[in-house]
C-alpha positions as CSV (number, residue, x, y, z in Angstrom):
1,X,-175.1,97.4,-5.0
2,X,-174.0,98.0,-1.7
3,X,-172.9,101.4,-0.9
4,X,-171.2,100.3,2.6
5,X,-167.3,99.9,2.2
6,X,-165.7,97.2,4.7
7,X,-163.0,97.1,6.0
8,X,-160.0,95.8,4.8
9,X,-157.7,95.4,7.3
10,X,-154.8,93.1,7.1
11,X,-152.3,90.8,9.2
12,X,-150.6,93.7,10.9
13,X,-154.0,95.4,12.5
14,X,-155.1,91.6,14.3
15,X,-154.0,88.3,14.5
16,X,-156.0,85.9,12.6
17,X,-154.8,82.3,12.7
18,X,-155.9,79.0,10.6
19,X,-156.4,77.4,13.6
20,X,-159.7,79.3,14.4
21,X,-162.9,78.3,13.4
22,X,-164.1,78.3,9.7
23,X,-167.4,78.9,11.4
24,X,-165.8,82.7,11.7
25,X,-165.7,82.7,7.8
26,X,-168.4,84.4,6.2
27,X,-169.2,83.4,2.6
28,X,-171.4,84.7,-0.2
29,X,-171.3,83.6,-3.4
30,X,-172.6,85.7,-6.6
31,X,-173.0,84.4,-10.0
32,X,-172.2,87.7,-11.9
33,X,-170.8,90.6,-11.3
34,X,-174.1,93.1,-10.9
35,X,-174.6,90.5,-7.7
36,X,-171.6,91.4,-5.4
37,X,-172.0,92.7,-1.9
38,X,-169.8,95.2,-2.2
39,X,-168.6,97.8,-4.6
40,X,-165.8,98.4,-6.9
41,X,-163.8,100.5,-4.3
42,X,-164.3,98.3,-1.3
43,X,-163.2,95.1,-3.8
44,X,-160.0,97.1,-5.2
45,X,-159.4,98.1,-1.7
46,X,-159.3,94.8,-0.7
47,X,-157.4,93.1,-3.7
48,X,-154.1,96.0,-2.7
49,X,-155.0,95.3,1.1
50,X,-154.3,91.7,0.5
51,X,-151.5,92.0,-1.9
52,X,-153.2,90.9,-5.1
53,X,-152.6,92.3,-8.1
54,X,-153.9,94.5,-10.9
55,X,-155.4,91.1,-12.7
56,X,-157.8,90.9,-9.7
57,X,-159.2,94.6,-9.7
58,X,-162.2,94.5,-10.9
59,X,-162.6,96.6,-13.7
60,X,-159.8,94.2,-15.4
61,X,-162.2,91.2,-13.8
62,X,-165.2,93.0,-15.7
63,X,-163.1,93.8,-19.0
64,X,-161.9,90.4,-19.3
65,X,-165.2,88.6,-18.9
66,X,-167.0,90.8,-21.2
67,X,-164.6,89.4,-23.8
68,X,-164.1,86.1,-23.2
69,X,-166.4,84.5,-20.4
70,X,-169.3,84.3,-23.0
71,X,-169.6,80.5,-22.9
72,X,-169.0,79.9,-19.0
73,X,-170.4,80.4,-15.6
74,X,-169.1,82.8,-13.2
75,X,-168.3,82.4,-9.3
76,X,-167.5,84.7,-7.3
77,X,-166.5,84.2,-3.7
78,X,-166.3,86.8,-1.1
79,X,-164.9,86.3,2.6
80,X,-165.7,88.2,5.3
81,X,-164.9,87.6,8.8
82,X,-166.1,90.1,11.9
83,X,-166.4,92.6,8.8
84,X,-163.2,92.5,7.5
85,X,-162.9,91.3,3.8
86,X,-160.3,88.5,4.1
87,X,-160.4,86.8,0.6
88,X,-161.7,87.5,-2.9
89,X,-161.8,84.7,-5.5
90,X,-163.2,85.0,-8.5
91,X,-163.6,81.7,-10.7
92,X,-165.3,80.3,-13.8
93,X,-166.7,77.1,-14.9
94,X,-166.4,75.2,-18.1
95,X,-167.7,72.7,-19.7
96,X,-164.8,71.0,-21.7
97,X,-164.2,67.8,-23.8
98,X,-167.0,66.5,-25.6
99,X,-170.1,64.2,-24.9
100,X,-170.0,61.8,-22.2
101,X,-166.6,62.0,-21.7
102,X,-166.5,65.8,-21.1
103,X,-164.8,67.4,-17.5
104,X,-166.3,70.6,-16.0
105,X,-163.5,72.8,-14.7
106,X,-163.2,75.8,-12.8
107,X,-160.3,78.2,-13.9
108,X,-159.9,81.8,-12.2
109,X,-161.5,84.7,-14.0
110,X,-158.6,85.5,-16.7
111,X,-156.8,82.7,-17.0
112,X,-155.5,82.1,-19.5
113,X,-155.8,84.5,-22.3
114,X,-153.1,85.5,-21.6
115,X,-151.4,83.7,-18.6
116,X,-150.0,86.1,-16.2
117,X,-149.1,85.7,-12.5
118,X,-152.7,85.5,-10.5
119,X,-151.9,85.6,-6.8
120,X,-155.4,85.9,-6.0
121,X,-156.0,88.1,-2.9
122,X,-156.4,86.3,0.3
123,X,-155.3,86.8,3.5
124,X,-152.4,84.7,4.9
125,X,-154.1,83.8,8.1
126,X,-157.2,82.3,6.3
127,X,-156.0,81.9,2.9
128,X,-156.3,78.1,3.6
129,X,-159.7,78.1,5.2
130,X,-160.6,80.1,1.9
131,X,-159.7,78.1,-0.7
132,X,-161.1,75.1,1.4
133,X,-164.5,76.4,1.0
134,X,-164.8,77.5,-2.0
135,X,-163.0,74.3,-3.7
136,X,-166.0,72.5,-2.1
137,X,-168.7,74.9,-3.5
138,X,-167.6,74.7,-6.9
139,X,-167.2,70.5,-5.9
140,X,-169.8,69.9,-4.3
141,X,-172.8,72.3,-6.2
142,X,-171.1,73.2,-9.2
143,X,-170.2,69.3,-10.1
144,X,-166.6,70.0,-11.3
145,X,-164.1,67.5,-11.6
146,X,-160.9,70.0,-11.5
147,X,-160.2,73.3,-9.7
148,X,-157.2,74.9,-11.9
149,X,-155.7,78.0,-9.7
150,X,-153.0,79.6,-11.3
151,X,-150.3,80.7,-12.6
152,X,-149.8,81.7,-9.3
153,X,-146.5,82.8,-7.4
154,X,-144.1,80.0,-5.1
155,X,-144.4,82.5,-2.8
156,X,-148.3,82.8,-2.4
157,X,-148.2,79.1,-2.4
158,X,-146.0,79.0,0.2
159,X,-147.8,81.6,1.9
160,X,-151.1,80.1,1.8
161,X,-150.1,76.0,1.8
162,X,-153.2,75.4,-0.5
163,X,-152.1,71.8,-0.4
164,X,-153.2,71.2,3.4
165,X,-156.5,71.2,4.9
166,X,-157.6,73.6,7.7
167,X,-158.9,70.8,10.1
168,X,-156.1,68.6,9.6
169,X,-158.0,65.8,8.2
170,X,-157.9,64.7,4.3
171,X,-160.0,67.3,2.2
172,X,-161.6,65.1,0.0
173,X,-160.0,66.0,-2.9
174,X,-156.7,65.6,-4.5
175,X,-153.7,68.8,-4.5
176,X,-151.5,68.3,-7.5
177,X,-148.7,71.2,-7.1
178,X,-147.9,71.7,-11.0
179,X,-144.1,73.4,-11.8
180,X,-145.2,76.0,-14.4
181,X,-142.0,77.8,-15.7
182,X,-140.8,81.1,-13.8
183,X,-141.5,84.9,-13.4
184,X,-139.4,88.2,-13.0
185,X,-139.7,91.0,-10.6
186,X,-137.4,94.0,-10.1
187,X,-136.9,95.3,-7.2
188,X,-135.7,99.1,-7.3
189,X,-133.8,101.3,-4.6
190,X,-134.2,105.0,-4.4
191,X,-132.4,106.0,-7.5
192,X,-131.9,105.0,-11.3
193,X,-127.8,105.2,-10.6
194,X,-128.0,103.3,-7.8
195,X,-129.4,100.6,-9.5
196,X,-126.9,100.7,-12.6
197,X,-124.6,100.9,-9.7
198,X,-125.7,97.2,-8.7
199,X,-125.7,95.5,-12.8
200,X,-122.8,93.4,-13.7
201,X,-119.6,94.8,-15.5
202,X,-121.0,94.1,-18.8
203,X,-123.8,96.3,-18.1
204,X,-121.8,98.4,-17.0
205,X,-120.6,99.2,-20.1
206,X,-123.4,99.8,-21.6
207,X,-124.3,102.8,-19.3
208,X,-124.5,105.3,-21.4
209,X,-126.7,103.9,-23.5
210,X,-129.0,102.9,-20.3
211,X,-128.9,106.6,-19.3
212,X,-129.4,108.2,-22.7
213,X,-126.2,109.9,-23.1
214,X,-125.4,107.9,-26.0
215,X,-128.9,109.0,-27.8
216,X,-128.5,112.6,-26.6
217,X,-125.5,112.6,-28.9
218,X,-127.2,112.3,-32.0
219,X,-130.7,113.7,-31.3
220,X,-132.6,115.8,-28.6
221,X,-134.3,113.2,-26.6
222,X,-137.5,113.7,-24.7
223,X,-138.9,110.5,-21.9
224,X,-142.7,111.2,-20.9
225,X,-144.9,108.6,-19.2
226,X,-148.1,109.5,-20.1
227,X,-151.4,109.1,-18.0
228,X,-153.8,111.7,-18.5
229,X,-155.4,112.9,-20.2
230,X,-157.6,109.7,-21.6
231,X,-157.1,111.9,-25.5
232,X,-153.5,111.1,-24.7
233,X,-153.7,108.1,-22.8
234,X,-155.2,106.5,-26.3
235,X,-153.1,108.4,-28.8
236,X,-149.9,107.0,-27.1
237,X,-151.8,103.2,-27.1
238,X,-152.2,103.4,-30.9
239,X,-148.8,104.9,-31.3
240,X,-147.7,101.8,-29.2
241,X,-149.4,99.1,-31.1
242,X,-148.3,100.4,-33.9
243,X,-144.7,100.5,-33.0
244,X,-144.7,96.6,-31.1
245,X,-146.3,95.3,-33.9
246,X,-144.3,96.7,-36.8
247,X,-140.7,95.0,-34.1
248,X,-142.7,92.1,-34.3
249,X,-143.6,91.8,-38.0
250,X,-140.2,92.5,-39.1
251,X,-139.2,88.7,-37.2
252,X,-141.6,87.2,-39.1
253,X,-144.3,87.0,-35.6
254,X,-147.6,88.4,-35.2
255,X,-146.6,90.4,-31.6
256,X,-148.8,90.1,-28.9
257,X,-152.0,92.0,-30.5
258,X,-151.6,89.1,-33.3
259,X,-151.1,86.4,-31.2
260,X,-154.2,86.1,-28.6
261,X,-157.8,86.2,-29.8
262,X,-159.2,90.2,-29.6
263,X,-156.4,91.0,-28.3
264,X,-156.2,94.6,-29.9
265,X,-160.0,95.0,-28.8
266,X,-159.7,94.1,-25.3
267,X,-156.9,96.3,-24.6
268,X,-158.7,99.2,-26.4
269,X,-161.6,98.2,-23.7
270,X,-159.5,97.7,-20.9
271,X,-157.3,100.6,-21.1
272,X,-159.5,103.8,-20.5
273,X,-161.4,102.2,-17.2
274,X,-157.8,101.7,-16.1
275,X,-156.9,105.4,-17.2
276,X,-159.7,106.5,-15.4
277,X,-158.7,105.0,-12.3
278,X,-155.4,106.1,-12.7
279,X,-153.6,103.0,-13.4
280,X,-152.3,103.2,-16.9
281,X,-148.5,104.1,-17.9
282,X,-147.2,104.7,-21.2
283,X,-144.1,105.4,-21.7
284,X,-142.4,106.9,-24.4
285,X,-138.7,107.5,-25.4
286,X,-138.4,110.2,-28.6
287,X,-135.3,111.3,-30.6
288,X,-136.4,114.3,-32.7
289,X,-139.7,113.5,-34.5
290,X,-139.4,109.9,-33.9
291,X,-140.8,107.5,-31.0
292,X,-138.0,105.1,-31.1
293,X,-139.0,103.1,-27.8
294,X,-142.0,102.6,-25.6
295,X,-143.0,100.7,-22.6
296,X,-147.0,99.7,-21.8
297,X,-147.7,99.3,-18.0
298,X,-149.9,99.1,-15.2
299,X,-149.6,100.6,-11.5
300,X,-151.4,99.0,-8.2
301,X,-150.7,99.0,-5.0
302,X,-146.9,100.4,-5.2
303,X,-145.9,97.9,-7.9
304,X,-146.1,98.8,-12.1
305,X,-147.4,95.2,-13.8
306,X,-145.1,95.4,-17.2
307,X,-147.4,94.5,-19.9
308,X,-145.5,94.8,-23.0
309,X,-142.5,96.7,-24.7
310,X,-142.2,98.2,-28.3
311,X,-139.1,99.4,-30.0
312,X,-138.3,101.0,-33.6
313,X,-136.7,98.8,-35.6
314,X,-133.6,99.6,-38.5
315,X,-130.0,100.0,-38.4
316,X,-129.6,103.8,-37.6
317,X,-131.3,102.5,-34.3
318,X,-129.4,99.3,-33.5
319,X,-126.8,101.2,-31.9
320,X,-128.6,102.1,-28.9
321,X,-129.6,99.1,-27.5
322,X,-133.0,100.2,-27.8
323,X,-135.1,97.1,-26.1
324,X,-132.5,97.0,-22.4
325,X,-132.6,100.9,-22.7
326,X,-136.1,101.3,-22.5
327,X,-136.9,99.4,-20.0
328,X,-133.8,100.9,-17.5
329,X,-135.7,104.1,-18.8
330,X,-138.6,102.9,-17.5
331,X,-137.3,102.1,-13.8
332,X,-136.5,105.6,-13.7
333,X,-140.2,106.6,-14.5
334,X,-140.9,103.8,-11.9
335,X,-138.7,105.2,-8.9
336,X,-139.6,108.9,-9.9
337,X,-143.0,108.1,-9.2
338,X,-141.9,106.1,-5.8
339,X,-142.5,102.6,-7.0
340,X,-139.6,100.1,-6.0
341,X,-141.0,96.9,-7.6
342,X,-141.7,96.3,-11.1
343,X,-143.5,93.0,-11.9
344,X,-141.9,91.5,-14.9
345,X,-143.6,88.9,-16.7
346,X,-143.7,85.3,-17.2
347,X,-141.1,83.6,-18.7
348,X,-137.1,83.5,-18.4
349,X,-135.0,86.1,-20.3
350,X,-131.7,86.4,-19.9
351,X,-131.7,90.1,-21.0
352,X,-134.2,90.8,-17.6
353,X,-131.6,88.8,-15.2
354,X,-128.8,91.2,-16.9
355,X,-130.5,94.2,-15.7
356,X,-131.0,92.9,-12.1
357,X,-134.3,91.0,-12.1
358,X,-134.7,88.0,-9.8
359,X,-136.7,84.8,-11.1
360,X,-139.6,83.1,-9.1
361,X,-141.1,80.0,-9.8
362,X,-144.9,79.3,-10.6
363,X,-147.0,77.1,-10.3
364,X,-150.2,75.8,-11.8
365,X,-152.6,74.0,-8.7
366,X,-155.1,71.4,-9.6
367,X,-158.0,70.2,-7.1
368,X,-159.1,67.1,-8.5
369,X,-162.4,65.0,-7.7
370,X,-162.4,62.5,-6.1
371,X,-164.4,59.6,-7.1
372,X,-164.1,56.0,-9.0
373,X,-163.4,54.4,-11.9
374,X,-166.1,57.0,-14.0
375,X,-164.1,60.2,-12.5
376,X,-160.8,59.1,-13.5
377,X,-161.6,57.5,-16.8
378,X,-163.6,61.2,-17.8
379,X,-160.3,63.1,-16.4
380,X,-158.1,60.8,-18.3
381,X,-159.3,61.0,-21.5
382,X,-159.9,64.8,-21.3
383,X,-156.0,64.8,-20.2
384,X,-155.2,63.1,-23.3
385,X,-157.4,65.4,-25.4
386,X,-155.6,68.2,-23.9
387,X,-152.1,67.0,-25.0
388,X,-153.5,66.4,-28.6
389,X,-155.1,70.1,-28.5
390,X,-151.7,71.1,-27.7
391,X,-149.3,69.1,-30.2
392,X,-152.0,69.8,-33.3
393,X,-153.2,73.1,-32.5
394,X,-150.4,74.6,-31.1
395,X,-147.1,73.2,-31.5
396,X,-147.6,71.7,-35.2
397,X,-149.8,74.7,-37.0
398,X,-149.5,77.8,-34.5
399,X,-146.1,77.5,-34.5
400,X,-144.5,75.6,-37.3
401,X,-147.2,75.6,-40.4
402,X,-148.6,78.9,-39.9
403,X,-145.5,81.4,-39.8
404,X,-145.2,79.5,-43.7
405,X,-148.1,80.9,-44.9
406,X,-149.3,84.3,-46.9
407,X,-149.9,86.7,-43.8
408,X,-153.2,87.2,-44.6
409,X,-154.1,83.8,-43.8
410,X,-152.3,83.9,-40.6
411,X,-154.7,84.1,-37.2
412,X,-154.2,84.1,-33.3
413,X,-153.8,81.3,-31.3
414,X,-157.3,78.6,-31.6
415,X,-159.7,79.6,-28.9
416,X,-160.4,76.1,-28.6
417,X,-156.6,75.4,-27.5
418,X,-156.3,77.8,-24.9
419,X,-160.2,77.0,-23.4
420,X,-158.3,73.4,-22.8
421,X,-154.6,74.8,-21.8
422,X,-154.4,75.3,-17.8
């Protein structure tokens, strides 16, 4: 592997505009990961650089493909122009349906096990020129009959305008712009009080609970985010799991290690590469002897990813406002630290808006073949077989017949339903 580090240089350091050549855009394309042309730091260099986020590193790339890539075909795509690294995307290829009428289709590396906001790292003057070519490599030699990019942000879609073609003339292929629910970020000023300052009444009210003066009552109370040493690092993850999973179990749900297929292992795997390169956060709030909230998170590039919370659970604790507390506890870790942007999640929860978060929306982008009567037929039935995947494997037993039955016969989501769910 290359030992040379590019640069990375962004928008500020020289114009670059889609209007130039795509001649200028230099492309190499590597089917695994021992392949690339550069190394790990010139990649995560380039994935902050450009804005991406921690799902695009490549030690998560690496964890996430050890664990569930196993069937598929890996693509990688690195732009380079006049040195300068101007666009990573890292797809993968499956082969899905069955027989004759079976699609191939080319998903980024982790979707979507579990979805999370992608935003792959490109930069915004050639973010269009990008996608153009490598939509036509996995097209054109890779025979696939739908591109799936996303979730990703409205705002990197906006940024980018995937939907347009760099030399104005119709790309061959048809952009479907897919509405796929919303996402939360916090954005954080210099201080914790200032930002209770900026909450509704309501939450106003609730202050002391937010600040721990309502715990301190009761109990001496101790907040440590925790991030070295890896012996720590992992005894807080277990005491996590633990914890999230026991909130979880007592509302009759599996929790998130329960829910997604090796979930518990590829945490365990992913967790002490991203200790090592100093990106894990886990924080815990104690009264006494007793871890009665905690918070699991990522840092990149100025911004902590929020992965997942835990909470204890019984009455003597329902006073507190455990779940809201924690996580105002945890933008005071976050600003402490000089982070001002805390990326909250998919989904909308009315608890997140109530503690200042703003909603995005996301969308899901399909590239789709082009081609007659064969093409659509093929993309139409495996359409149809993705709705059925959905309805019988997910709606009906995931989440109505299983949570009736004995826990031990109770597994994650089908990996068959989420190969076909983009």
């Amino acid at each position: 592997m290359s030992k040379h580090v590019p640069s990375t240089r962004g928008p500020g350091d020289r114009a670059v505009r889609d209007g130039r050549s795509a001649e200028s855009l230099h492309l190499e394309t590597v089917a695994n990961f021992e392949a690339l042309p550069i190394n790990s730091q010139a990649w995560d260099s380039a994935v902050q650089t450009l804005r991406g986020p921690v799902y695009m590193t490549l030690s998560w790339l690496r964890t996430w493909w050890q664990f569930y890539g196993d069937r598929d075909l890996l693509r990688i795509f690195v732009f380079r122009e006049g040195g300068d690294i101007v666009g990573l995307l890292p797809f993968y290829v499956s082969r899905l349906g069955f027989g004759p009428l079976s699609v191939r289709v080319a998903r980024l590396v982790g979707a979507n096990i579990p979805s999370k906001v992608f935003d792959p790292p490109l930069w915004s003057g050639r973010g269009r020129a990008c996608l153009e070519r490598a939509v036509a490599v996995l097209m054109e030699r890779d025979g696939c009959d739908l591109v799936s990019l996303g979730p990703v942000s409205g705002t990197w879609v906006e940024t980018h305008q995937p939907e347009g073609s760099v030399s104005g003339r119709a790309p061959g292929w048809a952009v479907q712009r897919r509405a796929a629910g919303v996402y939360t970020a916090f954005e954080l000023p210099e201080t914790l009080a200032a930002h209770l300052d900026s909450l509704g009444k309501n939450e106003q009210k609730n202050r002391r609970k937010y600040e721990l003066r309502l715990l301190r009552k009761d109990y001496p109370v101790r907040v440590q985010t925790i991030r070295k040493p890896w012996a720590a690092v992992e005894a807080a993850f277990e005491r996590f799991v633990e914890q999230h999973t026991r909130q979880w179990q007592a509302e009759g749900q599996p929790g998130h290690f329960g829910a997604w297929p090796r979930a518990l292992e590829y945490h365990r795997a992913l967790l002490p590469v991203m200790a090592a390169e100093g990106r894990a956060r886990l924080m815990e709030i104690w009264a006494g002897e007793t871890m009665v909230a905690g918070q699991y998170a990522f840092a990149h590039g100025g911004r902590w990813f929020w992965e997942l919370p835990s909470r204890a659970i019984g009455e003597q604790w329902n006073r507190y406002s455990l779940g809201p507390t924690a996580l105002v506890v945890m933008f005071g870790e976050a600003i402490a630290e000089g982070v001002h942007r805390v990326e909250g999640g998919l989904g909308h929860y009315e608890y997140k808006l109530r503690l200042g978060a703003r909603e995005y929306p996301v969308y899901n982008l399909w590239f789709r073949r082009p081609g007659g009567a064969g093409v659509r037929v093929r993309l139409g039935c495996f359409l149809g077989l993705q709705e059925a995947l959905r309805l019988a494997l997910h709606k009906i037993w995931y989440r109505r017949v299983q949570p009736t039955l004995p826990a031990c016969w109770r597994r994650p989501q089908s990996r068959l339903w989420l190969r076909h769910d983009f």
